[in-house]
C-alpha positions as CSV (number, residue, x, y, z in Angstrom):
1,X,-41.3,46.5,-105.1
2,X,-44.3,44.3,-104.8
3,X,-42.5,41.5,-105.7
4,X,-39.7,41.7,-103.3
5,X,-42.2,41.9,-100.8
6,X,-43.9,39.0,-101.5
7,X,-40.6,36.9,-101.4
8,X,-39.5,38.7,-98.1
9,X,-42.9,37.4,-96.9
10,X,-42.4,34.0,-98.3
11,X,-39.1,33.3,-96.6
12,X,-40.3,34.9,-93.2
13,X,-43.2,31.8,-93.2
14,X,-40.6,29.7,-94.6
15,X,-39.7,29.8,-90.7
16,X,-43.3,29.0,-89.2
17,X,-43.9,25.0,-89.1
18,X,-47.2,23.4,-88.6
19,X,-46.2,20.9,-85.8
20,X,-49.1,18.7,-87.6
21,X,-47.1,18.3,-90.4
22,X,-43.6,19.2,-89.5
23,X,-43.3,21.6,-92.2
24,X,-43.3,25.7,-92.8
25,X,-46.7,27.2,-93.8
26,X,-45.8,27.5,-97.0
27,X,-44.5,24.3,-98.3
28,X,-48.0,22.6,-96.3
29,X,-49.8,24.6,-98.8
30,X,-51.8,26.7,-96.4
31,X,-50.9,30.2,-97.3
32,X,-53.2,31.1,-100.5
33,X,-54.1,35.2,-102.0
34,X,-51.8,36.7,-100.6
35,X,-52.3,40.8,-101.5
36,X,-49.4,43.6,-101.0
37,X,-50.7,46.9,-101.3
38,X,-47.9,49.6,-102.4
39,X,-48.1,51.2,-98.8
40,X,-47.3,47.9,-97.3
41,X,-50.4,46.5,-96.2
42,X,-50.8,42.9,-96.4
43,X,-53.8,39.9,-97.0
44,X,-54.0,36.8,-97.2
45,X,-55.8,33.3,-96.5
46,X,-54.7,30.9,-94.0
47,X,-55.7,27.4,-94.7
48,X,-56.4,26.0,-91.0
49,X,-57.6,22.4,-90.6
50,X,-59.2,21.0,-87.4
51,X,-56.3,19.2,-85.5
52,X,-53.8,22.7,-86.2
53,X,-53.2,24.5,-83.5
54,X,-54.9,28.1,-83.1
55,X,-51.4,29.8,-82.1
56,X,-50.3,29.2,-85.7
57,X,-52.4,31.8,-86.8
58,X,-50.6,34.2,-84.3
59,X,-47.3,33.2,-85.5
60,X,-47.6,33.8,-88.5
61,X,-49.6,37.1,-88.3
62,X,-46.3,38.1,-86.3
63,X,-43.7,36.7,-89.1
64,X,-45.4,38.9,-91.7
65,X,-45.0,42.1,-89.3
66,X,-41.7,41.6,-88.6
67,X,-41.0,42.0,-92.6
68,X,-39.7,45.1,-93.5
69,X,-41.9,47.2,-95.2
70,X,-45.2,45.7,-93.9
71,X,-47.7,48.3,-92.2
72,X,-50.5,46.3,-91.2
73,X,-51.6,42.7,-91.9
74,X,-54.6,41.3,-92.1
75,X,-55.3,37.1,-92.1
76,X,-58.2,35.5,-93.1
77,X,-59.1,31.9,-91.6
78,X,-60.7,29.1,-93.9
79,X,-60.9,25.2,-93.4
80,X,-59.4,23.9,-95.8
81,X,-62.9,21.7,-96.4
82,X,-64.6,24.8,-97.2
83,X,-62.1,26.3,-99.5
84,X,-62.6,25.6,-103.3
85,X,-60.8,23.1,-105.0
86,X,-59.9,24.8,-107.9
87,X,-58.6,28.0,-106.6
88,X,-57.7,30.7,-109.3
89,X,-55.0,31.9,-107.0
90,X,-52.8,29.1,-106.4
91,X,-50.7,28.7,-102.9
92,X,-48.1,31.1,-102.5
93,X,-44.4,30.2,-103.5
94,X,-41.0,32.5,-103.0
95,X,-40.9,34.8,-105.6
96,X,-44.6,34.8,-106.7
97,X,-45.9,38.2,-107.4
98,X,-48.9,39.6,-106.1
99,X,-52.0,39.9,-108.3
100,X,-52.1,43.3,-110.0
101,X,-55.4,44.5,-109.0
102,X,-55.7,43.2,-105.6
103,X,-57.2,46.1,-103.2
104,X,-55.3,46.7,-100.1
105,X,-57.5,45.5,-96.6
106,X,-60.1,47.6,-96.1
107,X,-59.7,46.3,-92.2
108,X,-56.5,47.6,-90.2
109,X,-56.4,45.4,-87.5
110,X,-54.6,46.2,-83.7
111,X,-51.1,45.5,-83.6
112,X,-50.2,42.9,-80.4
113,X,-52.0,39.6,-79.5
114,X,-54.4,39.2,-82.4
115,X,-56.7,36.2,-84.0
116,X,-58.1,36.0,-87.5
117,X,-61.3,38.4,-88.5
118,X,-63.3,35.7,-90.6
119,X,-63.6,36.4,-94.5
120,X,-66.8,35.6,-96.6
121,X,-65.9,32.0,-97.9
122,X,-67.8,30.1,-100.4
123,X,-70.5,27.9,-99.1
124,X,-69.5,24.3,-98.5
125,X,-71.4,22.1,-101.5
126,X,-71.2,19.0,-99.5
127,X,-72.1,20.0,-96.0
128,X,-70.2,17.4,-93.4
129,X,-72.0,15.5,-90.9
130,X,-72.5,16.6,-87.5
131,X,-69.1,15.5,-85.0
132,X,-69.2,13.4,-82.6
133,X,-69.0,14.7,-79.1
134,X,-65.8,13.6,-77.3
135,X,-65.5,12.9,-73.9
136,X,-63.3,15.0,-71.0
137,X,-63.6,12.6,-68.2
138,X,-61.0,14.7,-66.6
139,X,-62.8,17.8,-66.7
140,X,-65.4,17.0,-64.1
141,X,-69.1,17.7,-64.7
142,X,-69.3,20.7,-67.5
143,X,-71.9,22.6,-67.0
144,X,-73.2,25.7,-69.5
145,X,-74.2,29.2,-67.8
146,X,-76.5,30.1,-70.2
147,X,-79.2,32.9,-71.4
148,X,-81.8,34.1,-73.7
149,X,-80.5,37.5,-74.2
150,X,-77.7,39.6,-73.3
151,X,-77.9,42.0,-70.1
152,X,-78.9,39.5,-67.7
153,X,-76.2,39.3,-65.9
154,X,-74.9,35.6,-67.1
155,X,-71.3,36.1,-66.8
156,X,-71.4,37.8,-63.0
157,X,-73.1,34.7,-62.1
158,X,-70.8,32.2,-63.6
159,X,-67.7,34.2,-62.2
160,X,-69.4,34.4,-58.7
161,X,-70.7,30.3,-58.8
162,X,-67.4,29.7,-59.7
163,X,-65.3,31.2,-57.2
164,X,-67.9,29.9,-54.5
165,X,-67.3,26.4,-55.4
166,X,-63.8,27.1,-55.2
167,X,-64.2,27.8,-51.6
168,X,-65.6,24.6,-50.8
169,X,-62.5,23.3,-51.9
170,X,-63.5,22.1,-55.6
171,X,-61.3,22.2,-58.5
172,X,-63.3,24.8,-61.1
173,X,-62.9,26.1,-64.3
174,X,-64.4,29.0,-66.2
175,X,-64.2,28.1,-70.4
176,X,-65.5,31.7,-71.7
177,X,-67.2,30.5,-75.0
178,X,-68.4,34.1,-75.1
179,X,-66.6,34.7,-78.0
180,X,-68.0,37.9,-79.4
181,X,-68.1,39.4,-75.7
182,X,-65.1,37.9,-73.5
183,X,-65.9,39.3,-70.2
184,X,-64.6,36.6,-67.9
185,X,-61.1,38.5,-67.5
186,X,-61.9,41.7,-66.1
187,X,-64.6,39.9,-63.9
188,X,-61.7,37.8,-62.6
189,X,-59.4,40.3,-62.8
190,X,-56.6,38.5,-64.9
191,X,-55.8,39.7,-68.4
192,X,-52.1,38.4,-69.8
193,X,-51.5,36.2,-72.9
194,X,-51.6,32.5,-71.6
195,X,-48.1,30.8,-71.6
196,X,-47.9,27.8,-73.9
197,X,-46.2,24.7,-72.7
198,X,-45.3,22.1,-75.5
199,X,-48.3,22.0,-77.4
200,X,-50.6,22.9,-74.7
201,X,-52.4,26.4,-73.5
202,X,-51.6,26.7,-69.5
203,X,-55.0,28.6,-68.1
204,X,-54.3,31.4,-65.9
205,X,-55.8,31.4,-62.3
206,X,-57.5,33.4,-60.5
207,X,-59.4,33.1,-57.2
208,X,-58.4,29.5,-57.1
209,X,-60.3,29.0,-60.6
210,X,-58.6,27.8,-63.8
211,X,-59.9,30.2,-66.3
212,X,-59.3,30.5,-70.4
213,X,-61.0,33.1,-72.6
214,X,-60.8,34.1,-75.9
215,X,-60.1,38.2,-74.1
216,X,-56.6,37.1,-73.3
217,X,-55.8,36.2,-76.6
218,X,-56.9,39.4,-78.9
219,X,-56.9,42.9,-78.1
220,X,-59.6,44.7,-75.7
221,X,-61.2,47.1,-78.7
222,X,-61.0,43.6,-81.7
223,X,-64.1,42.5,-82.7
224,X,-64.6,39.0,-83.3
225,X,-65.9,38.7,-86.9
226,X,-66.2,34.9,-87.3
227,X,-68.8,32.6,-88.4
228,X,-69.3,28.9,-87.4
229,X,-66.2,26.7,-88.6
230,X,-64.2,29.1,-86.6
231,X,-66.6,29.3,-83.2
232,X,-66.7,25.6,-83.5
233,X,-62.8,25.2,-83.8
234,X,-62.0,27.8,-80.8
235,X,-64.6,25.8,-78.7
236,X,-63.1,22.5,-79.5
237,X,-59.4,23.9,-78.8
238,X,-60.4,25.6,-75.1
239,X,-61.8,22.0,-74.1
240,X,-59.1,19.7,-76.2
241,X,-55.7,21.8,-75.7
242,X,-55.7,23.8,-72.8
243,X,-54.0,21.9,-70.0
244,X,-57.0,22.2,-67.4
245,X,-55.8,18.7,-65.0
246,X,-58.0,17.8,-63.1
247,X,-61.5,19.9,-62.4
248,X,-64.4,18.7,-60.9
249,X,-66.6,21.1,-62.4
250,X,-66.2,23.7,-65.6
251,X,-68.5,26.3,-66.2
252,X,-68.7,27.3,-69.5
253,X,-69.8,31.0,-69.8
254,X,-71.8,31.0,-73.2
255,X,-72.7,34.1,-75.6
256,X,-76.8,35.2,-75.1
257,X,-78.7,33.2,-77.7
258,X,-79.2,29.7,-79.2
259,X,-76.5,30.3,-81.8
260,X,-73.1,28.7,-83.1
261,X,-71.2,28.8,-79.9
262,X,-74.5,26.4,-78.2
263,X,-74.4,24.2,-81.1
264,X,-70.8,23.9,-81.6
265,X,-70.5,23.0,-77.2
266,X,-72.7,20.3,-77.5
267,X,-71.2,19.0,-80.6
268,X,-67.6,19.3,-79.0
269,X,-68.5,17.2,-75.7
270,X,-70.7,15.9,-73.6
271,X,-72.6,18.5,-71.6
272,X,-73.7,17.4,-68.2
273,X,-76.6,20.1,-67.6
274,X,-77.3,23.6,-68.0
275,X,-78.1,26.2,-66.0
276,X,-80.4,29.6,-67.4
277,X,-80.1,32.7,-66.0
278,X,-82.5,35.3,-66.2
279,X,-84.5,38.4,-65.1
280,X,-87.9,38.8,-63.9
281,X,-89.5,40.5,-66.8
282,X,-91.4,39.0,-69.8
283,X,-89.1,40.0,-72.2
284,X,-86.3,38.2,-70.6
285,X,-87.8,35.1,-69.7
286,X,-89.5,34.7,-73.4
287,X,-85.6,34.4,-74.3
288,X,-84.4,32.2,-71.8
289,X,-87.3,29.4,-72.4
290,X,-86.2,29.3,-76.2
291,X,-82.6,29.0,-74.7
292,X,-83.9,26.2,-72.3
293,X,-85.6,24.3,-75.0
294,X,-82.7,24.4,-77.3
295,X,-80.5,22.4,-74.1
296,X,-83.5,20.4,-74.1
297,X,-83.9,19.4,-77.8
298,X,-80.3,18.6,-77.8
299,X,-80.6,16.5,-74.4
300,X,-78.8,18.4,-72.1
301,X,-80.9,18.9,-69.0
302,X,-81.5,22.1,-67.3
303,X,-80.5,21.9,-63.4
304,X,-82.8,24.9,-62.7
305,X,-83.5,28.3,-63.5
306,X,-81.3,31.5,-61.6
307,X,-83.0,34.8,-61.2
308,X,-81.0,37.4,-61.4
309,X,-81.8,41.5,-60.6
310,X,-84.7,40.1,-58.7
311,X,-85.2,43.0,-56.4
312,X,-83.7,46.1,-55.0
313,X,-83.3,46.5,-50.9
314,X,-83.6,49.3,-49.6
315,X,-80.6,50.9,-47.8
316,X,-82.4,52.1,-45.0
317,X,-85.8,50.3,-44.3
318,X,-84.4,46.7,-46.1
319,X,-87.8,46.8,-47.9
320,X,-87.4,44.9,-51.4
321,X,-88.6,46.6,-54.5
322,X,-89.0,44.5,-57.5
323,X,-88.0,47.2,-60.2
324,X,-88.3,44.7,-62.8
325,X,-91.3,43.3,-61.8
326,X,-91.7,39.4,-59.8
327,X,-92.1,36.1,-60.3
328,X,-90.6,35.7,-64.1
329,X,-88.1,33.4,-63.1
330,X,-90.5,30.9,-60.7
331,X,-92.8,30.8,-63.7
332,X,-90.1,29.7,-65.9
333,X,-88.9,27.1,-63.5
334,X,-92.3,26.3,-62.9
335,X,-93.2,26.3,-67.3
336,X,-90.2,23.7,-67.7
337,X,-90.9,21.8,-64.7
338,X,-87.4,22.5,-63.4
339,X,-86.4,24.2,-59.7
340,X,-85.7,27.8,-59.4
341,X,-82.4,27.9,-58.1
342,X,-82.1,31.4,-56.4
343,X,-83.1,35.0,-56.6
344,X,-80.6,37.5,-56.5
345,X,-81.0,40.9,-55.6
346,X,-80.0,43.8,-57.6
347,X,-76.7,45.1,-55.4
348,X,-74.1,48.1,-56.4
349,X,-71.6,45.6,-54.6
350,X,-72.4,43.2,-57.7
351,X,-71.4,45.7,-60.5
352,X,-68.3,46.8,-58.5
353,X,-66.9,43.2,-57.9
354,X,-67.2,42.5,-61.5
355,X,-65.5,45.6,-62.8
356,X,-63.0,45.2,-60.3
357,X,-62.4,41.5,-60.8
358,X,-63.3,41.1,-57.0
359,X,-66.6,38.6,-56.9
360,X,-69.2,39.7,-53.9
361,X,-68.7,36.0,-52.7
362,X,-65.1,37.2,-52.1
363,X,-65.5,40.8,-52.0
364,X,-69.0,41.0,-49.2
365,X,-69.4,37.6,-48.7
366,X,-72.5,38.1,-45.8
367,X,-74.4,40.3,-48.3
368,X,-77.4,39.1,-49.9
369,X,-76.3,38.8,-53.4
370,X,-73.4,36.8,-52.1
371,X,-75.3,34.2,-49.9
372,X,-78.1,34.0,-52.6
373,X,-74.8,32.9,-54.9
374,X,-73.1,31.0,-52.8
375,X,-76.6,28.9,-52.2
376,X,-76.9,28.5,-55.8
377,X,-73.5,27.3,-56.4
378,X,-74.3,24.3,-53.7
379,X,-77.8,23.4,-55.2
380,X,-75.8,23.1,-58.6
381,X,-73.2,20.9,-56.7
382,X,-76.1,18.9,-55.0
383,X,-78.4,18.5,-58.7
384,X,-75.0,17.7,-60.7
385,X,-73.8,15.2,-57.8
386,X,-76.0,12.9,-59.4
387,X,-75.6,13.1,-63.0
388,X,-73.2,10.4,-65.5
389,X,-69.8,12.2,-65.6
C-alpha cells in the first residue's frame, strides 16, 4: 500500500516544473525523505534554491493532496547549500518505497493556501558570505517601520503613514516583513491569495497602496516556524518578484526585535532610513534604542523617532493624561541625536480603524491621532526627500 503511494506521489510531481530548470520536481532532484504513514499522511523535503520561485512550494504541497489516499501533508524547506551531501535517503524516484520506520508528521497542517513549517536542518560547515545588497531603483526610497518590542503599535503606524502619503498623491507600498505576525491585511482590510502573472506576484491594493504580506499567502491560525535561510528568501522574493512598478516610497512593516527579518532587509537591498516607533515608557524605549543602534551599525540612518500611545484625552474636558508616563520618546530622539517625529495619542478610533481595515487618516481624518499621522508621514517625506535613492 505504501508503495503505491509513493509512486502515485511520484507521478503527481512528475507534473510540477521548476521554471528555473524547465524540469518536474522530481527529475531536478529536489524532492528528498519522503515518509507515507499507513493512514495517509505524508513528509517530505523540498530542496529550494535561491532564484526558485516560492509558489513551487504551494504547488507541489497541492499535487500531493490531490493524490488519492493522502490525509494531510506536510513539506519541509531546505536550501540545497545547507542540505548534506551525502544524504542516506537519496532523491525520490517512481516506484521507490518509503523507509520502513519513518513516523508519520507529528504536525497536521491547515488545508488551503499554505507555505513550508521549517525542519531542523543540519548546520551549514562552511557558512557563506554575507549577499550583496541589490538595488530597486524602481521602488522609490524604502524605508523600515521598525521597533524594539512588540505592542507598540508599529504596524497601525505604517498602515496609517502609508495611506496618508497616498493621499498626497504618492505611489506607496507596504512589504509586511512581519513574517511571524502578518498584520498588514486586516489593517488594510484585504485578505485574497495574490494572482500571479507570468512569473511575477501582482500586490493587491488597498487604499491606493500596493500592499504584499506573507497573511495572504498561508492560513489565518499557521504559525510561521522558519529560521533564517527561509526569512531571508521570503524577504528577497517580496522585493525581487512581486510586480510593485513604480513606488516612490515602500514601507516595509518589520517583526519587533533586531532579528533575522532586520538582517536579512538590509542584506536584500539598500535601505534608505528607518523610522522607530515606540511608547513612552522605559521599558519600551530600552528596546527601541537597541533596535536603533542595530540600523545604525549596519548604516541605515534613523529619520526620527515616532511616539506612539503618548497620551489619553479626555472625552469631556480634552485634558491629556499620559497613562504610560511622558517624555520616553523625546529622550530617545534626543539619546540618538535624531528628531522626534510625532506624538500620537492613545484613541479608540485607532484600534477600530485597524480591526476594521479603515485607517483614522481615512476613517476620522480631523482627529488627533490622524493629524499627528498625517504630520509624520510629511516629515518622513521631507527627511527622505533628501536621501541617495
Amino acid at each position: 500500500m505504501t508503495e503505491t503511494m509513493q509512486t502515485r506521489i511520484a507521478r503527481a510531481l512528475e507534473g510540477v516544473i521548476n521554471p528555473r530548470t524547465s524540469e518536474d520536481v522530481i527529475r531536478s532532484g529536489m524532492i528528498r525523505d519522503v515518509a507515507v504513514s499507513v493512514e495517509g499522511r505524508v513528509r517530505f523535503t523540498i530542496l529550494l534554491d535561491a532564484q526558485d520561485p516560492a509558489s513551487l512550494v504551494r504547488e507541489v504541497r497541492q499535487a500531493v493532496e490531490r493524490v488519492d489516499g493522502v490525509q494531510d501533508v506536510r513539506v519541509d524547506v531546505r536550501d540545497p547549500s545547507q542540505s548534506s551531501a551525502n544524504s542516506a535517503v537519496p532523491p525520490v524516484s517512481r516506484g521507490a518505497a518509503s523507509p520502513p520506520s519513518a513516523p508519520p508528521p507529528a504536525f497536521t497542517p491547515p488545508k488551503g493556501r499554505s507555505l513550508p513549517v521549517m525542519g531542523q536542518e543540519p548546520k551549514a560547515k562552511n557558512v557563506p558570505p554575507a549577499p550583496t545588497p541589490v538595488a530597486y531603483p524602481n521602488l522609490g526610497r524604502i524605508i523600515a517601520i521598525s521597533s524594539g518590542k512588540g505592542g507598540v503599535g508599529k504596524s497601525t503606524v505604517t498602515v496609517n503613514l502609508a495611506v496618508a502619503l497616498a493621499k498626497q498623491g504618492l505611489r506607496v507600498g507596504i512589504m509586511d516583513a512581519d513574517v511571524y505576525g502578518p498584520n498588514i491585511p486586516m489593517m488594510m482590510g484585504v485578505n485574497t491569495p495574490p494572482p500571479v502573472v507570468g512569473d511575477r506576484i501582482q500586490p493587491l491594493n488597498a487604499h491606493g497602496v500596493k500592499l504584499m504580506s506573507l497573511g495572504f499567502l498561508i492560513e489565518r491560525d499557521q504559525p510561521a516556524i522558519w529560521r533564517g535561510p527561509i526569512v531571508m528568501k521570503i524577504v528577497t522574493q517580496f522585493l525581487r518578484d512581486v510586480d510593485w512598478g513604480t513606488l516612490d516610497y515602500l514601507l516595509v512593516d518589520m517583526p519587533p526585535g533586531t532579528g533575522d527579518a532586520q538582517l536579512s532587509l538590509v542584506q536584500a537591498t539598500h535601505v534608505h532610513g528607518a523610522v522607530i516607533v515606540t511608547t513612552p515608557q522605559p521599558v519600551s524605549t530600552g528596546d527601541a534604542l537597541r533596535g536603533a543602534k542595530m540600523f545604525e551599525r549596519v548604516s541605515v540612518p534613523v529619520l526620527g523617532i515616532v511616539e506612539n500611545m503618548s497620551y489619553l484625552l479626555c472625552a469631556h474636558c480634552g485634558k491629556p493624561t499620559p497613562l504610560f508616563g511622558s517624555g520616553g520618546g523625546r529622550a530617545l530622539a534626543d539619546e540618538l541625536n535624531v528628531p522626534l517625529l510625532g506624538e500620537i495619542p492613545l484613541e479608540s478610533g485607532v484600534r477600530e480603524g485597524g480591526d476594521t481595515g479603515s485607517p483614522i487618516v481615512l476613517a476620522t481624518p480631523d482627529s488627533p491621532a490622524a493629524r499627528a499621522l498625517s504630520g509624520i508621514a510629511m516629515q518622513i517625506a521631507e527627511a527622505s526627500a533628501a536621501l541617495k535613492t
